[in-house]
Wavefront OBJ file of the C-alpha trace (Angstrom):
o trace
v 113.713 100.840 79.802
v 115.006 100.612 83.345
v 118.569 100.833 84.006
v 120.667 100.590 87.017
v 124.728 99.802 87.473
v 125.849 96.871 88.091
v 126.764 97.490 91.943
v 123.330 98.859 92.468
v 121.298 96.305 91.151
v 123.487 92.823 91.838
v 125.031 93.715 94.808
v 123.324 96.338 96.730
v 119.635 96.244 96.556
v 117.544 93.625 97.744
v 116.908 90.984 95.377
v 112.602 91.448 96.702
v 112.277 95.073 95.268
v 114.225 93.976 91.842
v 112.471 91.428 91.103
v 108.985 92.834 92.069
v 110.408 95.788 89.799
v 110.650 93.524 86.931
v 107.253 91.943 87.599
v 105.756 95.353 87.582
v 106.595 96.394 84.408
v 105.497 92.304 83.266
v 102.318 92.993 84.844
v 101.943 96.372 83.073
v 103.278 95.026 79.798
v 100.507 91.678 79.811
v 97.618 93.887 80.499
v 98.987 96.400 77.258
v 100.107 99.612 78.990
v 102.689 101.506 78.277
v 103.984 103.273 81.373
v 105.829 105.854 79.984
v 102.693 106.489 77.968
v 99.598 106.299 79.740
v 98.384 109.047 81.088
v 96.430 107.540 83.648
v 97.242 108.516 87.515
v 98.766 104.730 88.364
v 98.941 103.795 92.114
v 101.462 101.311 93.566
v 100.070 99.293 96.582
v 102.159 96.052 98.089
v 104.603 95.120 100.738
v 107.475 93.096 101.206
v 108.508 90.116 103.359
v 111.563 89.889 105.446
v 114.970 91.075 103.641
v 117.566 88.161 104.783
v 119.731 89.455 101.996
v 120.472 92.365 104.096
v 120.797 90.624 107.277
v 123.527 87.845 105.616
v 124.973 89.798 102.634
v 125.295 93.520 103.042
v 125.049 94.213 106.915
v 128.148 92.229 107.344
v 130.052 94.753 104.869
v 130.632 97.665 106.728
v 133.316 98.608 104.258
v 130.091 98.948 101.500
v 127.575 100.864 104.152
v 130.894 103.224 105.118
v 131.010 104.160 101.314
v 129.549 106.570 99.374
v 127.467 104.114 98.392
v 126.523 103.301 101.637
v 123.125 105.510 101.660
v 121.738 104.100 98.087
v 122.629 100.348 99.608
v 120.010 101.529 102.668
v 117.220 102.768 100.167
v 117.836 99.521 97.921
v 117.127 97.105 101.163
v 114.395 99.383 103.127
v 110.776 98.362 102.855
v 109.687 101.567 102.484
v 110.790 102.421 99.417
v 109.520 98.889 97.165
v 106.526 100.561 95.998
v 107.875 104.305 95.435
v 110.870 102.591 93.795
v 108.056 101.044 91.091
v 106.375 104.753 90.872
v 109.825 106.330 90.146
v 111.160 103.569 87.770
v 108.127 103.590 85.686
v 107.085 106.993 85.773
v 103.864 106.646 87.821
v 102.186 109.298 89.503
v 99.243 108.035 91.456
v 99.570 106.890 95.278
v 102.303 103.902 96.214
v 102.162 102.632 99.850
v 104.019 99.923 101.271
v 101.354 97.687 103.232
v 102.792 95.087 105.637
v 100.526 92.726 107.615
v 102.407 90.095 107.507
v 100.277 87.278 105.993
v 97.631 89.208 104.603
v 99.637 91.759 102.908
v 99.245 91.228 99.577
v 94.806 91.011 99.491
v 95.233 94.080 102.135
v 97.107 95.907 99.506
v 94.874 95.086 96.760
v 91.829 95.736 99.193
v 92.964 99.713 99.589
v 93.864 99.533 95.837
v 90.367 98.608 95.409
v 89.305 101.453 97.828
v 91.495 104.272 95.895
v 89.975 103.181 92.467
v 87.160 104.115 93.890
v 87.472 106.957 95.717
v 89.366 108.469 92.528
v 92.728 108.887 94.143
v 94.009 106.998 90.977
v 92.992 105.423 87.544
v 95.084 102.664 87.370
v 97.189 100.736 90.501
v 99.285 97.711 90.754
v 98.464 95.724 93.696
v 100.799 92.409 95.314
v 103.293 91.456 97.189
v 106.579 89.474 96.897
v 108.494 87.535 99.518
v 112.082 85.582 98.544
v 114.128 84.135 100.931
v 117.601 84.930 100.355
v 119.553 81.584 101.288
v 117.627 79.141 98.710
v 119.292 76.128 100.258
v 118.553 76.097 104.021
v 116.351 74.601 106.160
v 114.416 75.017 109.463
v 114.140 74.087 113.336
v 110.682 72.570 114.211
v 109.582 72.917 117.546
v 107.128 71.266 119.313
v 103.834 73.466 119.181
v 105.267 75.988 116.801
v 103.650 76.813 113.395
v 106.554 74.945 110.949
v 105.995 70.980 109.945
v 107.785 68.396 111.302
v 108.548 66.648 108.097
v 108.213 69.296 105.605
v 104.964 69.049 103.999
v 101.548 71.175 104.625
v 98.621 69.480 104.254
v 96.235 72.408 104.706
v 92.634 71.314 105.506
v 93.380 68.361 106.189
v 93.062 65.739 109.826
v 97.076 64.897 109.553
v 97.940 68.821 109.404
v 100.582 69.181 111.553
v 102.389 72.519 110.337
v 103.134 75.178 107.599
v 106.559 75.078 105.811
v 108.286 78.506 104.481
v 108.130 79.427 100.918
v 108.779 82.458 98.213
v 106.709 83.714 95.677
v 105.898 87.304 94.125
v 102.186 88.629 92.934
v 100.800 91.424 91.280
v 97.639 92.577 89.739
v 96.757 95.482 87.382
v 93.312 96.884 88.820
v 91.017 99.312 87.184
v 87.316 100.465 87.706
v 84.953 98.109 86.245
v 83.518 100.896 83.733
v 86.725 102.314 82.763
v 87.808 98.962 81.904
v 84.631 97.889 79.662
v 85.075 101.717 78.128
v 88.400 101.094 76.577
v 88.499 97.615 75.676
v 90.576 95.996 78.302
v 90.601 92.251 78.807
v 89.462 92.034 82.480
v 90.178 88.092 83.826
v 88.077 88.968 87.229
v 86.140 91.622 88.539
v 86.439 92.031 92.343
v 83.232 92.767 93.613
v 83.906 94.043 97.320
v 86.210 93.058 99.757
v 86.527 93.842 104.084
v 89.299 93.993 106.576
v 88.864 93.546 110.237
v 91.603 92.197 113.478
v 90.732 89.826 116.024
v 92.280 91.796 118.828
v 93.457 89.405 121.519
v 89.894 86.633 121.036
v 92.014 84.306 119.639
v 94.239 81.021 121.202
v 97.498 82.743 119.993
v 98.807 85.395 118.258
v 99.832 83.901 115.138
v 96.246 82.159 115.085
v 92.925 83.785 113.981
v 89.860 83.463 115.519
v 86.952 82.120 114.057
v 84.506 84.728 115.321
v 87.075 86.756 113.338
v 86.716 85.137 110.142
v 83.414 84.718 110.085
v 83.126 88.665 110.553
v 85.040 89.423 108.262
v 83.710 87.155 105.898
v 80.368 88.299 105.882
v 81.616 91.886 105.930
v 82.410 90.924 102.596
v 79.687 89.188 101.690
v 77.129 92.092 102.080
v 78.850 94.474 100.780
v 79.137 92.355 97.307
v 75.506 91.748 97.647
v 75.606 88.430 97.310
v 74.838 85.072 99.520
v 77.184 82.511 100.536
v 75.569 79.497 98.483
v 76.355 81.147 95.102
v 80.431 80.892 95.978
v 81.407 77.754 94.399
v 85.360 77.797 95.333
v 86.994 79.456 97.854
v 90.702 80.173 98.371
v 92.479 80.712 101.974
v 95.196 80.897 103.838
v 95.788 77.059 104.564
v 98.631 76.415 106.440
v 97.681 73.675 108.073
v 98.630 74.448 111.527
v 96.703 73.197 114.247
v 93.681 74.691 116.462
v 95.680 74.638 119.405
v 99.543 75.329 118.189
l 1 2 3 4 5 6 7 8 9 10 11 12 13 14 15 16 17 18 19 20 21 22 23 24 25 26 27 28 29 30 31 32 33 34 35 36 37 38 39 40 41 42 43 44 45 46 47 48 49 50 51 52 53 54 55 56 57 58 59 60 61 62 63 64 65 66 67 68 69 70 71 72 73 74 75 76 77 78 79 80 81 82 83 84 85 86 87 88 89 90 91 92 93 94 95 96 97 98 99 100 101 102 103 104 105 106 107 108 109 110 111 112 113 114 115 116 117 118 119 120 121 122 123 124 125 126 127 128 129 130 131 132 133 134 135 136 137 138 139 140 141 142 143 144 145 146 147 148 149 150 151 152 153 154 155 156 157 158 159 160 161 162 163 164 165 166 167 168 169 170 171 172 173 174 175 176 177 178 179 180 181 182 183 184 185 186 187 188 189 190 191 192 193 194 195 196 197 198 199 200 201 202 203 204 205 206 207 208 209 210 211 212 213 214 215 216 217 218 219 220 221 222 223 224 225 226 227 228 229 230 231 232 233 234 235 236 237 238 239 240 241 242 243 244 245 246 247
């Protein structure tokens, strides 16, 4: 049972960390664990996107940040406290870092969830990442060359891609090691089998683009360390969206 008052959690924390709150315990709850029960050592790794509630709701209320309130309402909007806010709430006690790469945060997080699992530094660990933009109806301003669509659609992968278009959406994944799992019964719907992290540094057309030399790397980083070759894949997911070579 979590329980906060009604200033705290409608008004002064960011709607991001509630909601990935809530999803946490969903997450826990579908794959039959009771937090409060388990005495596994559960790890919290995920990040956060950008918190337009507090930049249009509570930084305009300096009557709110002025009151003794004011310091809660800071630790309810920071990004450093989404994942330590999880730990606290549902009474776990393995590692919870807040991971931001912008893009990539939420496979980053589950890649050094993956990477604590096995080095022991937990049992258990939620991995994800949640971004919700706060003003559901707005729009944006497309500029020539920049990364957003100029009609609204992304047609990722495809020859009439001309753009990406913003979005929200909130993930999380229960991970445990592969023999633990087997060992007490779980039901396991995937089984990573490695995964890599690398940068392009500055080889790329633009900042906001990667590199293929990148990719690739990275890619078959991956692909050795699972062991396997690249014609037994037979779907791949990405990143598509659909901005151009050259933007």
């Amino acid at each position: 049972r979590i329980e906060f008052s009604g200033r705290e959690f409608a008004l002064a924390m960011d709607p991001q960390q509630r909601i990935f709150l809530e999803c946490a315990w969903e997450a826990l709850e579908n794959a039959g664990y009771d937090c409060q029960r388990c005495g596994d050592r559960m790890g919290v790794y995920a990040g956060v996107g950008l918190n337009q509630y507090w930049v249009f709701q509570i930084a305009p209320d300096r009557q709110l940040l002025e009151s003794a309130a004011g310091y809660q309402t800071v630790i309810g909007n920071e990004k450093d406290f989404l994942t330590t806010r999880v730990s606290y709430q549902l009474n776990l006690k393995g590692p919870s870092l807040d991971i931001q790469t912008a893009c990539s945060t939420s496979l980053v997080a589950t890649s050094l969830a993956c990477q604590s699992l096995l080095s022991y530094q937990c049992d258990m660990a939620l991995a994800g990442g949640i971004t919700i933009h706060a003003l559901q109806k707005s729009g944006y301003f497309y500029q020539e060359g920049g990364i957003l669509s100029p009609d609204g659609h992304c047609r990722a992968f495809d020859a009439k891609a001309q753009g990406t278009v913003p979005g929200s959406g909130v993930g999380i994944v229960v991970l445990k090691r592969l023999e633990d799992a087997l060992a007490d019964g779980d039901c396991i719907l995937a089984v990573i089998k490695s995964s890599a992290i690398n940068n392009d540094g500055s080889m790329k057309v633009g900042y906001t683009a990667p590199s293929v030399e990148g990719q690739a790397e990275v890619i078959a980083e991956a692909l050795a360390l699972a062991g396997i070759e690249a014609d037994s894949i037979s779907y791949v997911e990405a990143h598509g969206t659909g901005t151009r070579a050259n933007s």
